[in-house]
C-alpha positions as CSV (number, residue, x, y, z in Angstrom):
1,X,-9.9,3.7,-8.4
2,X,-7.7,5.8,-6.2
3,X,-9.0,8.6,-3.9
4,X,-6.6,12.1,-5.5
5,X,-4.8,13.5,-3.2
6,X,-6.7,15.7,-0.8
7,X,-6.3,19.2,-1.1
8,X,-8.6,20.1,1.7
9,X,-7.7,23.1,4.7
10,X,-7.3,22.3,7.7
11,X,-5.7,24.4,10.6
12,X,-2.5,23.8,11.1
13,X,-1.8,20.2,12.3
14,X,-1.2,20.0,16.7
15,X,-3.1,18.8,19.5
16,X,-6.2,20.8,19.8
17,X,-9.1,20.2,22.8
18,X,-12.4,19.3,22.1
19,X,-14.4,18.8,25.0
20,X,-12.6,17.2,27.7
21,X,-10.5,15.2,24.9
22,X,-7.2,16.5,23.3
23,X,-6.7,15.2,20.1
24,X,-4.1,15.3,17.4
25,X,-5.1,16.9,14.4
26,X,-4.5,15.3,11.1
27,X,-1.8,16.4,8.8
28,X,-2.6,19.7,6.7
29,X,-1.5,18.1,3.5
30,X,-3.6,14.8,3.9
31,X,-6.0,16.2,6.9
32,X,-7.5,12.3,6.0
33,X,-4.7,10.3,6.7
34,X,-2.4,7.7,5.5
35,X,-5.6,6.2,4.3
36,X,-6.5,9.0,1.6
37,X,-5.0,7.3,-0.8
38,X,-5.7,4.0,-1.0
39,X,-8.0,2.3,-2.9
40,X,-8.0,-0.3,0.1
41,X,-6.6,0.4,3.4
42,X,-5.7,-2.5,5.5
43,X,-3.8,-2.3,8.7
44,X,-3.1,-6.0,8.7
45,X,-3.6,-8.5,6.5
46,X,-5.0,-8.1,2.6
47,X,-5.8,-11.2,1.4
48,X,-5.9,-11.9,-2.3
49,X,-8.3,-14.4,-3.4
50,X,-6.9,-15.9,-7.1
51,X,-10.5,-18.2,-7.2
52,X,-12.3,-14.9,-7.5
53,X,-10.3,-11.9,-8.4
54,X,-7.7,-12.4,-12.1
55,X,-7.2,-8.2,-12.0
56,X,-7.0,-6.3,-8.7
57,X,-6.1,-2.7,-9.7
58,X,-6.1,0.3,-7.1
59,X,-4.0,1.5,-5.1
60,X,-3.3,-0.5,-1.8
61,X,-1.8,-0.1,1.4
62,X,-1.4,-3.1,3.9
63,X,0.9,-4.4,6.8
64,X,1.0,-7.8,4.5
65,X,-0.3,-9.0,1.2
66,X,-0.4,-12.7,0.9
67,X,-3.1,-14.9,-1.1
68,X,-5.9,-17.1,0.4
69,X,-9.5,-18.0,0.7
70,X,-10.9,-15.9,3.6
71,X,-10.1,-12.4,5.2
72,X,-9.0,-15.0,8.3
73,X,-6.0,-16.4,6.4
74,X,-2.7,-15.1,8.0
75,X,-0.8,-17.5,5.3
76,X,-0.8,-18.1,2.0
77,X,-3.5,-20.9,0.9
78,X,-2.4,-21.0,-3.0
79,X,1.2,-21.5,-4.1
80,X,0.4,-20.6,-8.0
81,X,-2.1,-17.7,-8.3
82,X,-3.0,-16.9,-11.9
83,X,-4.0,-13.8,-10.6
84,X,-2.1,-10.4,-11.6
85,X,-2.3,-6.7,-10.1
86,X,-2.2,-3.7,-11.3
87,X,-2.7,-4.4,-15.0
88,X,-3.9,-1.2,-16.6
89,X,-3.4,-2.0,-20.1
90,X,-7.3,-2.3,-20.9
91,X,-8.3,0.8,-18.6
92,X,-11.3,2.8,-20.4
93,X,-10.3,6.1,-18.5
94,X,-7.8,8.2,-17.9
95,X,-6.3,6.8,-14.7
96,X,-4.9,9.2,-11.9
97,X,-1.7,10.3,-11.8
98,X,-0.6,9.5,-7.9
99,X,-1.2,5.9,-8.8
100,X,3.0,4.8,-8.5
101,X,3.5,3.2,-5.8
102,X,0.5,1.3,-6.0
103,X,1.2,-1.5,-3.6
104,X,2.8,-0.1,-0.2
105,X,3.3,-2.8,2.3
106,X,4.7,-2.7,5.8
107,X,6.3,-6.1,5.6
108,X,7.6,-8.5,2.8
109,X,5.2,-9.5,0.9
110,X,3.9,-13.2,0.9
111,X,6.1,-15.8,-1.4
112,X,2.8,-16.6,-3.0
113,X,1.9,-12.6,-3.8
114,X,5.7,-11.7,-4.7
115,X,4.7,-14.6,-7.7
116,X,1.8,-12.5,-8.6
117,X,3.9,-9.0,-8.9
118,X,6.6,-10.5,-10.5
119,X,4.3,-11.6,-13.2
120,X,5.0,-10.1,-17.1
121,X,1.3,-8.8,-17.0
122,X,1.3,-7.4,-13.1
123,X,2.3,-4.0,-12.8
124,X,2.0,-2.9,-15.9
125,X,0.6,0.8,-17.0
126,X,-1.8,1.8,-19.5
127,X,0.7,2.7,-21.9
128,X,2.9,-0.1,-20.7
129,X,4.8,1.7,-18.4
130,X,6.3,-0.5,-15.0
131,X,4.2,0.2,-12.0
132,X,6.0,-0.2,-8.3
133,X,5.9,-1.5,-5.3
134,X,6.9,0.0,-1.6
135,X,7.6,-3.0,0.9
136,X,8.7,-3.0,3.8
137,X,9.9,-0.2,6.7
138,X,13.5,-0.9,6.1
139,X,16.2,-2.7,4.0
140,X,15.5,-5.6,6.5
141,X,12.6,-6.6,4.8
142,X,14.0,-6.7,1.6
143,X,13.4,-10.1,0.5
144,X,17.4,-12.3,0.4
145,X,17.9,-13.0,-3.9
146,X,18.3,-16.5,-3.0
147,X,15.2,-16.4,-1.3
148,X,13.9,-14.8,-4.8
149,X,15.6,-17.4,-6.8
150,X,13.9,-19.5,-5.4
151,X,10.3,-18.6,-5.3
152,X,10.9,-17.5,-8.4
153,X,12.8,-19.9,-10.2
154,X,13.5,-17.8,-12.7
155,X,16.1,-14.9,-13.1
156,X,14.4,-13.0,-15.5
157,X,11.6,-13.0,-13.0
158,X,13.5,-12.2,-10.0
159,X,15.1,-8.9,-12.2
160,X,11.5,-7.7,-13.0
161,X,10.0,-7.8,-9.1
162,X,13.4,-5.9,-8.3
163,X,13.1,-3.4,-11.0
164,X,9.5,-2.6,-9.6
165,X,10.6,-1.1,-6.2
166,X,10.1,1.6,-5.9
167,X,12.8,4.6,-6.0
168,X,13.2,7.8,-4.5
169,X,17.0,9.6,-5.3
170,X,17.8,6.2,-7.0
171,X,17.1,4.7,-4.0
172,X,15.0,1.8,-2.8
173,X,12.2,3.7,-0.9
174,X,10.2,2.5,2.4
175,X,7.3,2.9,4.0
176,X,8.6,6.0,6.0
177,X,9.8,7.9,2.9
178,X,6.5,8.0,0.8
179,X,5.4,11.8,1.2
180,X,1.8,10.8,2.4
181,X,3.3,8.8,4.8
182,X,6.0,11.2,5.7
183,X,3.3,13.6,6.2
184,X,1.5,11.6,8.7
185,X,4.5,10.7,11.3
186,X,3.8,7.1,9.6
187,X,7.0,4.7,9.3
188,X,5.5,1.9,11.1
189,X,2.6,-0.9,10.6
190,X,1.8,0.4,14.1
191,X,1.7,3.8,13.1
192,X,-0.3,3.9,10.2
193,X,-2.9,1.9,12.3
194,X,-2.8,4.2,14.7
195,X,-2.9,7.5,12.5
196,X,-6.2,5.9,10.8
197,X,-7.9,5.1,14.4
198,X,-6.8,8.8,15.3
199,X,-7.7,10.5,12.0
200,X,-11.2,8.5,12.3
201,X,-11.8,9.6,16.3
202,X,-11.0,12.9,15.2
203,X,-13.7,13.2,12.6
204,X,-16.2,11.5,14.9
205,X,-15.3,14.0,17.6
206,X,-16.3,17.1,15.3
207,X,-19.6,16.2,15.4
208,X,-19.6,14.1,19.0
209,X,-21.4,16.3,22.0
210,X,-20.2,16.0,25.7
């Protein structure tokens, strides 16, 4: 399941020295990174496999979700998963309460994967509440409804992936306006990679000697 939300001190964020290096401090709030709370972070590709996996539930973040075989696919390799995410409707515990968004993706998400979170039993909360979706850094990778229509090839279908974007102000959120993201400076795929290599060097420089 999802990490909670770090409540952790830190100094306040900045460059600071260590050694010979300046660094850059992680953010107060999330002194892990955009990473903290993900169940999976992947700065490029996630790859879902449908001949292995019928329920993936956590919380993700990646620059592209797509379905295939192998951690190598950059394309999807199944055009009908029977695979859903996010299904929570048969959790045994109390589930966290940052879990919405629990996809956030820096791009569109792959025709074959849009199948899979438009799905009746994707997305779905333990008391059957909708879960969402972020995707995307802007409005220009809002997938076209035609384009919908017709992976879809069904309206009611196309309605219910809509209805799962996420909102913030009654309006469709990105990757830039989640708060964790916010926090970090992150409103790129390039950035959150970069924040994670940062945030990880900074750690190992704590306890690195010259």
């Amino acid at each position: 399941m999802p990490l909670q939300k770090s409540m952790a001190a830190t100094n306040n964020s900045g460059l600071i020295r260590i050694g010979n290096k300046t660094i850059e401090r992680p953010s107060q709030r999330y002194p892990l990174g955009v990473a903290s709370d993900a169940t999976i972070f992947a700065g490029e590709n996630m790859v879902m496999n449908g001949n292995t996996t019928q329920n993936m539930q956590g919380e993700f973040y990646a620059g592209h979700f797509l379905v295939g075989t192998s951690v190598n696919d950059t394309e999807d390799k199944n055009e009908y998963p029977s695979s859903k995410v996010n299904n929570f409707t048969d959790a045994k515990i109390d589930l966290p309460t940052n879990l919405d968004p629990s996809l956030v993706s820096a791009t569109a998400f792959s025709k074959s994967f849009t199948k899979i979170v438009a799905r009746d039993d994707s997305m779905v909360g333990k008391n059957k509440e909708v879960g969402h979706y972020v995707m995307g850094t802007s409005a220009n990778d809002d997938i076209p409804d035609s384009q919908l229509k017709s992976i879809l090839n069904d309206d009611n279908k196309v309605k219910a992936f809509k209805n799962r974007a996420y909102r913030l102000n009654g309006k469709k959120a990105y990757l830039g306006d989640i708060d964790y993201f916010k926090d970090n400076k992150v409103s790129t795929q390039a950035q959150a990679i970069s924040n994670v290599t940062n945030v990880s060097d900074y750690y190992a420089n704590l306890t690195a000697t010259e």
